[in-house]
N, C-alpha and C positions, 0 to 999 in steps of 0.2 A: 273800675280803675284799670288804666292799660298796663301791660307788664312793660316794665324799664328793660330794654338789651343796650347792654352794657356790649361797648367797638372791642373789636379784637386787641385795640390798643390800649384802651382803654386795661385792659385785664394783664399786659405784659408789663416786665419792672420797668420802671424807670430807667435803670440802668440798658437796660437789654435795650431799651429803644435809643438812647445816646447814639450804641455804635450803630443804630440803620444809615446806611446807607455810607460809610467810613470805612477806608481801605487801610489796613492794618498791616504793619512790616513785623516778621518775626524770624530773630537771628538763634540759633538755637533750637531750630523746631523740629528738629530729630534726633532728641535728647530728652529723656526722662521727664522732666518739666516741658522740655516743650512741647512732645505730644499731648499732652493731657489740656496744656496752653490751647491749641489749635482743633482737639477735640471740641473743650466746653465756649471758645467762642462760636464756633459752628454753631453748638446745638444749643445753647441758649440765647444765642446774639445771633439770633437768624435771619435779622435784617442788616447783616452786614454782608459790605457789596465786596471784596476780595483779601485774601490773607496772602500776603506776598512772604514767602519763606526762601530764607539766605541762606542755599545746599551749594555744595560743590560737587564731582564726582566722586563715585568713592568704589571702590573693588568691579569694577567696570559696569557699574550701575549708573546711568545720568542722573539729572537731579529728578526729572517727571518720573523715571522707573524706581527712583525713591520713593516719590512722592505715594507712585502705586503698590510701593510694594507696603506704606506705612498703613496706608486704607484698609488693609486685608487686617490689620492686627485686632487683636482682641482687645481693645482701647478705644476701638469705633465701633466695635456692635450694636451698640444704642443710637449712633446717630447714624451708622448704614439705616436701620430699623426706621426708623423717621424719616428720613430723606437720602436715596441712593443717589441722587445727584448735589448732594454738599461740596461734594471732593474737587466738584468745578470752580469751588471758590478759591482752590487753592493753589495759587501760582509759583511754582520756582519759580528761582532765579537763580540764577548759574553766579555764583561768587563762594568766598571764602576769608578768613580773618589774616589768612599770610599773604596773603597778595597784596600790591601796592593800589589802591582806591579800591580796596575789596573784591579788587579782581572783576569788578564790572564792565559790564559794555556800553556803549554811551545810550543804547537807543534803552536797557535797562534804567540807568540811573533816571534817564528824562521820565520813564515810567514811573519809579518812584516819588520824584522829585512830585510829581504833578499830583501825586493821586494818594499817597499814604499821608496819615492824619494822626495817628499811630504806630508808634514804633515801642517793643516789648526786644531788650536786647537781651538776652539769657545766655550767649554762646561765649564758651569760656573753657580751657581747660580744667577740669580739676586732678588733676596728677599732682598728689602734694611733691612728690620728687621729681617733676619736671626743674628741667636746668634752668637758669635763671634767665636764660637767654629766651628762652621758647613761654616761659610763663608771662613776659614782659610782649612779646609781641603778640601774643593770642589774647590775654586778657586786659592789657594796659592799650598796648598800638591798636590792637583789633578796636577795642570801644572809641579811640581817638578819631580812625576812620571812621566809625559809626555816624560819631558828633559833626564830621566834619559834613559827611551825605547828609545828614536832619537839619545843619544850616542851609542848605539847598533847597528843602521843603517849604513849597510853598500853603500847606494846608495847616501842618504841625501845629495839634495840638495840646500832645501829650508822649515824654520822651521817658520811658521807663526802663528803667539800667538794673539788673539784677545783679547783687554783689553777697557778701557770705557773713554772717554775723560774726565770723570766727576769725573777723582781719582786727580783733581788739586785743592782742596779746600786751598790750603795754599799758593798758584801761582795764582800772576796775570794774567800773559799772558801765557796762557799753550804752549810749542814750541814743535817743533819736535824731542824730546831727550828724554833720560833718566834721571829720577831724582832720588839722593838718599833717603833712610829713614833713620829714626831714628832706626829704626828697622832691627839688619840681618830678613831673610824671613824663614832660616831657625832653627833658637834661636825661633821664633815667634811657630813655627810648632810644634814644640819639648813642650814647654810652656803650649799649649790648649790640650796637651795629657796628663802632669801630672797635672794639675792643676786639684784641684777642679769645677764643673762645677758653685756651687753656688759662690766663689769668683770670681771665671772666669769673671762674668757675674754681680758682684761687681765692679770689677776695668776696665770693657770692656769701659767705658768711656774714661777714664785717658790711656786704651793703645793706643786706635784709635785717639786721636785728635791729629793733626785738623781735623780730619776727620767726616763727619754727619754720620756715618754708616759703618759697618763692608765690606759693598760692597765694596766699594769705596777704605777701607785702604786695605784688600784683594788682590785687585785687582793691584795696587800700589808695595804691596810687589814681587807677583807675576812677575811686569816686571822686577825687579832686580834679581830675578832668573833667568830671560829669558837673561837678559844682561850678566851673568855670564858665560856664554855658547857660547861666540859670539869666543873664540878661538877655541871652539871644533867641529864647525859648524854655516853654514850662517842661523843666526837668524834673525827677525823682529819680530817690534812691530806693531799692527794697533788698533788705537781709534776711534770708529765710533760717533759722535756726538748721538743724540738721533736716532734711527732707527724705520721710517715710511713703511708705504704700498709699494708697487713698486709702480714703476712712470709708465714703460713702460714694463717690463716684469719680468716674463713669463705672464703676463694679469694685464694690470693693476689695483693699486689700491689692490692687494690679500695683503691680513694680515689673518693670524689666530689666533694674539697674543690677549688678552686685558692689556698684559703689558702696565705700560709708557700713552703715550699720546693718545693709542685708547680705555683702557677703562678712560679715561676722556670726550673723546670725546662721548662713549656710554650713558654713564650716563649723561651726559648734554644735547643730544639728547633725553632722555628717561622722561626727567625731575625731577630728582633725583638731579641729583649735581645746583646749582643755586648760589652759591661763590665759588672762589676760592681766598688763599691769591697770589698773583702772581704783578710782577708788572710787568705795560701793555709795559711801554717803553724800558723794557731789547729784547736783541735781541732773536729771536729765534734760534736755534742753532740744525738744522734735517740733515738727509741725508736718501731717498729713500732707502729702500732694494738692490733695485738690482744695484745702483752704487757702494754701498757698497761693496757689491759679486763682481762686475768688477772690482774695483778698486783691491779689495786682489786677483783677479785671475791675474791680469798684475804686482801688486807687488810682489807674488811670483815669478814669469817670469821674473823679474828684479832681483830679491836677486837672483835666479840660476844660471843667464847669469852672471853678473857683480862679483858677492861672496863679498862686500864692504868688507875692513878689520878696517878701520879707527874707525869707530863709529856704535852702533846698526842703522838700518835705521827706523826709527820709523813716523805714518805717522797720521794725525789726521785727518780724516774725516768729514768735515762737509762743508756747502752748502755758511756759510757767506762771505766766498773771493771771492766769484760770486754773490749772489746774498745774499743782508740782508732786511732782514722784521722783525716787532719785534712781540712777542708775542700779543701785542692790536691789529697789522693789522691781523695777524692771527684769533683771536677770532674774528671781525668784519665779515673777508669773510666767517669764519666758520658756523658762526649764520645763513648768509643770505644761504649759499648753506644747511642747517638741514633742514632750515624752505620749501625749493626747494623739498628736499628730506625726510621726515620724516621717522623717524625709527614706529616699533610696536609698541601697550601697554606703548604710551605716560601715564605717572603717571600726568602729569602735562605739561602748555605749556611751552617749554624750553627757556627760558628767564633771564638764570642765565647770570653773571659776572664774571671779575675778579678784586679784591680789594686791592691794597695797603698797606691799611690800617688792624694791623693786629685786632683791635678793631671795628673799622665796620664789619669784616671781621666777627669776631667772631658771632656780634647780628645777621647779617640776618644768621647766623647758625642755631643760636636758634627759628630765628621768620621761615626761611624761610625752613629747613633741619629736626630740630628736633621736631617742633609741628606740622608738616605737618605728621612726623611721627606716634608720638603718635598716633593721630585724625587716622589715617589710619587705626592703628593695634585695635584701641578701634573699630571700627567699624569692622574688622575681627573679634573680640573676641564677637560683639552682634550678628552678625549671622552666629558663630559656623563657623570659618573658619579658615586655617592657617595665624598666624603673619607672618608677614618677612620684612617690613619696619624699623622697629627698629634695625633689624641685619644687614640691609644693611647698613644703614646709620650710622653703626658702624665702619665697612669697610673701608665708604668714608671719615670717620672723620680719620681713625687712616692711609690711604693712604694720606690724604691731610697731615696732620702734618709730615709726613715723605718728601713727595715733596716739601713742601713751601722753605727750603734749598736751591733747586735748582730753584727753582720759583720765588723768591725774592731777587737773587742778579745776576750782571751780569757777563757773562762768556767769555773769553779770548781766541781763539784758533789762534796760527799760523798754516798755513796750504799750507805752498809754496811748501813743498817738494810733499805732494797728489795734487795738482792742476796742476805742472810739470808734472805729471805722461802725461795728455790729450794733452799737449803740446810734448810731444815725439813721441806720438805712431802716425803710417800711418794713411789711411784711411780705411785703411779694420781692422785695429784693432780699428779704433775708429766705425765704423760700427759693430764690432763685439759685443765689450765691451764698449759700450755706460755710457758714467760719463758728457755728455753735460749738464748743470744745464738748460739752452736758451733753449732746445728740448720742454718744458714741458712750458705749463703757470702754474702761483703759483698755482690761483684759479680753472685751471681745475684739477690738480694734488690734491689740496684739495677734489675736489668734487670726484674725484672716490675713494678717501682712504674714505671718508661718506660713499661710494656706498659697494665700499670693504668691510668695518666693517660690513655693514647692511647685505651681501651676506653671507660672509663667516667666521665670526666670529656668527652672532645673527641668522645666517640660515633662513633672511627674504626675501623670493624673491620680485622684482622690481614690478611687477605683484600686489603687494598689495601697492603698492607708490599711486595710486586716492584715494584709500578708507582713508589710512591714513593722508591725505591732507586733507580729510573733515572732520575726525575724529579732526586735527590740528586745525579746523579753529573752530569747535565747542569748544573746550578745550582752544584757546582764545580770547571768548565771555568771557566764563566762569571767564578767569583769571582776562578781565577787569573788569569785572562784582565782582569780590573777591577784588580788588584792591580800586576798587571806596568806597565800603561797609567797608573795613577796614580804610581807608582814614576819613571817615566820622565819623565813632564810634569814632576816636581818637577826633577829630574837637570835637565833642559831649560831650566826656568825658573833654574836654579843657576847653567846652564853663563852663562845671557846674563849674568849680573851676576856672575861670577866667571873672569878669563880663564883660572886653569891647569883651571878646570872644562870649560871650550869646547874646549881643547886636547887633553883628554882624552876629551869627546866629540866630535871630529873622529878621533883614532887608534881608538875603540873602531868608529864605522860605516866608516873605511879596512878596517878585518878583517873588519867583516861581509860588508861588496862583495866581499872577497876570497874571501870560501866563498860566494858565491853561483855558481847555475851559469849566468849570465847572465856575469858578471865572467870566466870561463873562456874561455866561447866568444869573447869580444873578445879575449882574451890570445890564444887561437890564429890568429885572423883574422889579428891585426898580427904575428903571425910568417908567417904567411904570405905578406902585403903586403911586409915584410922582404925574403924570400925571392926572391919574384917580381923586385925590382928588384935 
């Protein structure tokens, strides 16, 4: 019997072979999601013919010496490694989301117009204390030009809109749909252009709510644009819960961002952050990077194949239909995997919290955030050194008050139609585009996004992990040692202004002197003296 050889095509996903030969636009793709975007199309959609990415200039870099200088990052290792010439697939274009038609050139747009078939829009502010004016034209205007260029396309087969699971402040159970607003999106647009910026920014309360922030209502308005569009071309929606480290690839555990929950994580490593308002029994509500990116590279593959007519297909991303843990077991493993792995230039041993309570919450601010500060920066100031204690912990007060929002109530997501996705696909697309939540344990997955951060965010290599283990352990002596000390002074200060307290600190150092071995040797002397006479 002759052996079967199986085509090369034959053995790639189904998915992988869709995008051969489809030119792909991606807005955002020098942004946390989007490298990892333009990474795993590369290297698993390797028959796809060009990835057109929407850069602008930026600190006197054009958008190609972007483009070169993203290729060196430790996010392409694996596919420099496989193919050194991938990187030619990927074409700036010279645009941006403030500009009017995106800041294009005609002979660019005709580029687009002709050849992309695919469009992944991702670029977005996330500054939740952006003004309301800069949140509505980056996130709302920007996607409206988006829409307006993918009318133009004449290949369009699939228009995928990245938005944030966390623009449901007014919804209980956030589902997989579109919701209206109060707001057309484009009345809103029109609005922050003639308006005054100082009223603007007067009444920015009263337009966003319910909303905590301009991101959120942005963000919101934006998918109603995107919905509006759903006759003219196969659109989606996709809301990624909170977005973490990769779980499994391109390496695990890579994050560049300190957006969101890894500079939380940094600073409470570092011993800077020490409260949080947060309550511990809300669930946590993440999804890994790269199932993220898998999951929108199979949902595009799906809006192409299928073209739904009925309803936008909108998909909410997040880990809780598989697996839920809440915020307390998270900080629990988090603490013990720091203490495992310590970051550099601990300030203090990391031993903060998270607090329910928004008045506890507040004192250890003061006891434990802000005079730790002061003391800091007054000791830079006696030996002639830079402050920066105080301005950091400026930072973390004006970032905590803007998360407590979402850190203090709990959050709702259905998530049937993204979780069917892993239930349809074969085995070589689910080998390919891996969204198994069961692959991964919670707590190793924690321990390498610690590792991640430390690597490739704080550029601390693993190599200095002994020394600062012992630096950790000395740091806390120290803490108990600061603790015991403050503990007592208080007692002290108690005992003066309360006499059964004095009382009780005179019998507690009677016992101490008594086990002292000082207290001994006088008891045997005066027996001695005794004796003698």
């Amino acid at each position: 019997m002759k052996p079967v050889y199986h085509s090369v095509v034959e053995m790639r996903s189904k998915i992988a072979r869709w995008y051969d030969g489809r030119s792909v636009l991606v807005t955002g793709g020098s942004g946390f999601m989007g490298k990892v975007m333009l990474e795993k199309l590369l290297y698993s959609c390797d028959g796809i013919e060009k990835i057109y990415v929407l850069l602008r200039s930026k600190r006197g870099r054009t958008p190609q010496q972007r483009i070169d200088d993203m290729w060196k990052l430790p996010v392409f290792n694996r596919l420099r490694e496989k193919d050194t010439n991938a990187v030619n697939k990927l074409i700036p274009v010279d645009g941006d989301l403030f500009s009017k038609g995106l800041g294009l050139k005609d002979a660019d747009v005709r580029l687009l117009t002709d050849n992309v078939s695919v469009i992944f829009h991702m670029a977005a502010t996330l500054k939740l204390e952006a003004t309301l004016k800069d949140a509505i034209q980056q996130n709302t205007e920007g996607t409206a030009m988006v829409l307006d260029l993918a009318k133009r396309m004449k290949k369009l087969d699939a228009f995928c809109h990245f938005s944030t699971a966390y623009c449901s402040a007014d919804i209980q159970v956030f589902e997989e749909r579109v919701y209206d607003t109060k707001d057309k999106p484009r009345d809103v647009i029109d609005v922050v252009k003639w308006m005054n910026p100082e009223a603007l920014e007067t009444a920015t309360k009263m337009i966003i709510s319910p909303h905590p922030n301009t991101y959120t209502y942005s963000k919101r308005l934006a998918e109603n644009l995107v919905a509006d569009e759903q006759e003219n071309f196969p659109v989606c929606i996709i809301r990624p819960a909170v977005v973490c480290p990769a779980g499994l690839e391109p390496m695990p555990g890579w994050v560049d961002s300190l957006n969101g929950p890894m500079g939380l994580l940094v600073a409470a490593g570092k011993g800077v952050l020490r409260s949080m308002h947060c309550v511990g029994s809300n669930k946590a509500q993440v999804i890994p990077v790269d199932y993220a990116i898998n999951a929108s590279i199979v949902i595009a593959y799906k809006l192409g194949s299928e073209k739904p007519k009925n309803d936008v297909p909108v998909y909410n991303l997040t880990q809780d239909g598989v697996i839920s843990i809440t915020m307390g077991e998270v900080l629990n493993m988090g603490k013990e995997i720091v203490y495992r792995n310590p970051f550099e230039m601990q300030v203090w041993y990391p031993d903060g919290d998270i607090r329910s309570s928004k008045l506890v919450h507040t004192l250890c601010c003061i006891f434990m955030h802000w005079l730790p500060a002061f003391f800091i920066d007054l000791l830079m100031l006696i030996f002639r050194q830079k402050r920066f204690m105080i301005r950091i912990q400026k930072r973390i007060h004006q970032g905590l008050e803007l998360l407590q929002f979402f850190t203090t109530r709990e959050w709702n997501f259905a998530s049937d139609r993204f979780l069917a996705l892993w239930d349809e696909m074969d085995e070589k697309d689910k080998k390919t585009f891996n969204m198994d939540f069961h692959a991964m344990p919670m707590e190793w997955y924690l321990e390498q996004s610690v590792l991640g951060a430390r690597q490739y965010c704080m550029k601390e290599p693993l190599s200095s992990l002994p020394r600062c283990r012992r630096q950790q352990k000395a740091l806390y002596v120290l803490h108990k040692l600061f603790v015991f000390a403050l503990y007592y002074y208080l007692f002290y200060l108690l005992s003066l202004w309360c006499p059964p307290v004095r009382i009780l600190r005179d019998l507690l150092w009677e016992n101490v002197a008594k086990l002292s071995p000082y207290h001994e040797s006088n008891d045997s002397d005066t027996v001695q003296m005794n004796v003698g006479r």
